[in-house]
C-alpha positions as a Markdown table, in Angstrom:
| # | Residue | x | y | z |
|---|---|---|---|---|
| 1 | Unk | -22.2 | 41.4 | 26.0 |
| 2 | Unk | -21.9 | 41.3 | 22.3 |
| 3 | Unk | -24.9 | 42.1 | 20.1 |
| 4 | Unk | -26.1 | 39.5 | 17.3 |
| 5 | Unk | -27.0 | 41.6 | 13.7 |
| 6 | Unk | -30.3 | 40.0 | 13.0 |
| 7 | Unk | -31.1 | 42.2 | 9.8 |
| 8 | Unk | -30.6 | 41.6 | 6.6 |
| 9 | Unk | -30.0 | 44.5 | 4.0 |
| 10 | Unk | -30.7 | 43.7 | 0.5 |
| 11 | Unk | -28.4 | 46.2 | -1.2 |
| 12 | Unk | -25.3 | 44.4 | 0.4 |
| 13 | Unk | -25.2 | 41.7 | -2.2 |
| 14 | Unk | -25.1 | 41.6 | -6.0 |
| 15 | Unk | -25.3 | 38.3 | -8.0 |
| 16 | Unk | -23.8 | 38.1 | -11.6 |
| 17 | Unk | -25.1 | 35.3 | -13.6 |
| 18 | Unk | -21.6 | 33.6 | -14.6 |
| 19 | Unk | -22.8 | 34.0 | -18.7 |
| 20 | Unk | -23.4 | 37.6 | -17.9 |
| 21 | Unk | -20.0 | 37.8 | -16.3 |
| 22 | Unk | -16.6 | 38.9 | -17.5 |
| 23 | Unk | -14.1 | 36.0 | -18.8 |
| 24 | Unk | -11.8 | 34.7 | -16.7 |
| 25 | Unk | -7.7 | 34.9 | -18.1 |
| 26 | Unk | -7.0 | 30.8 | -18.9 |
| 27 | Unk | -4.0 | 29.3 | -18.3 |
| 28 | Unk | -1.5 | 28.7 | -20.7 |
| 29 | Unk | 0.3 | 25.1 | -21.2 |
| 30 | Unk | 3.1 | 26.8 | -23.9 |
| 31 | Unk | 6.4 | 25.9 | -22.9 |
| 32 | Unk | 5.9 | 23.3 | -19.5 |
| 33 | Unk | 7.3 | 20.7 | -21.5 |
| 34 | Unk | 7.3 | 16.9 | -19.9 |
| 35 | Unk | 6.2 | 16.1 | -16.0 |
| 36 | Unk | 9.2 | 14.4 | -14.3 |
| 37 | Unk | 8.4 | 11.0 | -12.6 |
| 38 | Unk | 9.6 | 9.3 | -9.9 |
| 39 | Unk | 10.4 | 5.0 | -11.5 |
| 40 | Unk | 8.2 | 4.3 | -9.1 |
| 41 | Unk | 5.0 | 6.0 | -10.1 |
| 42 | Unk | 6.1 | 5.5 | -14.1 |
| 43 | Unk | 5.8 | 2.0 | -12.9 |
| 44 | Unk | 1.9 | 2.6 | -11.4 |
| 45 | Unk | 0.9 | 4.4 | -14.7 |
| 46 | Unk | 1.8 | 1.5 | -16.9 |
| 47 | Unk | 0.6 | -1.2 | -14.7 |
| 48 | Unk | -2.9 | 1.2 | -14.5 |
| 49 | Unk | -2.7 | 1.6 | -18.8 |
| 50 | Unk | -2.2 | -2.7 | -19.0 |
| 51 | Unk | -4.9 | -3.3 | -16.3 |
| 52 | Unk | -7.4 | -0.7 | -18.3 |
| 53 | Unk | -6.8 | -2.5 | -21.3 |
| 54 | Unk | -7.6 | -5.8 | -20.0 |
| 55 | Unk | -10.8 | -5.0 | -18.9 |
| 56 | Unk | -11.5 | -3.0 | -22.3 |
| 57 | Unk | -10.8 | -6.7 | -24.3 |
| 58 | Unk | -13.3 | -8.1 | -21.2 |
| 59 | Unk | -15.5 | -5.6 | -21.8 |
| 60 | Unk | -15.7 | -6.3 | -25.8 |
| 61 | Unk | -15.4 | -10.1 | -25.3 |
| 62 | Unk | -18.2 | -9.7 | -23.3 |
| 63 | Unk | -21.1 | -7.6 | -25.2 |
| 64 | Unk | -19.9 | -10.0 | -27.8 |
| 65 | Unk | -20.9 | -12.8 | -26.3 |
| 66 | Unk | -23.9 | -11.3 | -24.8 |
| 67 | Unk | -24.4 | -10.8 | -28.9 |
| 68 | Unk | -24.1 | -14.0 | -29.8 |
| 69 | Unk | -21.0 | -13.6 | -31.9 |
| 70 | Unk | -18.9 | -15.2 | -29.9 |
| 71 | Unk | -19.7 | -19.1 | -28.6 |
| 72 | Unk | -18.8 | -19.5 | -25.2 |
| 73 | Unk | -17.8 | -23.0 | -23.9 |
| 74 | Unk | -20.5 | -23.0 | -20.7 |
């Protein structure tokens, strides 16, 4: 039968505050030039780019009128 280790020895671990810590080697984006996309999903990124700026002119049309710039017909 397999014993269970129940103890717990201190000196086993050592935390390094990540400030304290040597820096880590970024990545570099020299040189990777343009991503290649499928028509299809060229397709999805506009149609996301129209429908976010829809909702940006709903958006402004809105605090607007919350305002009291703009006279909504109600």
């Amino acid at each position: 039968m397999a014993t269970m280790q129940t103890s717990f020895d201190p000196q086993c671990f050592r935390v390094i505050h990540p400030l304290s810590d040597a820096p880590e080697e970024k990545c570099s984006t020299e040189g990777l030039g343009r991503i290649a996309m499928t028509p299809a999903v060229r397709l999805s990124l506009k149609v996301l780019r129209g429908y976010l700026m829809v909702m940006s002119v709903l958006l402004v049309y809105h605090v607007l009128d919350l305002a009291g710039v703009v006279h909504s017909m109600r």
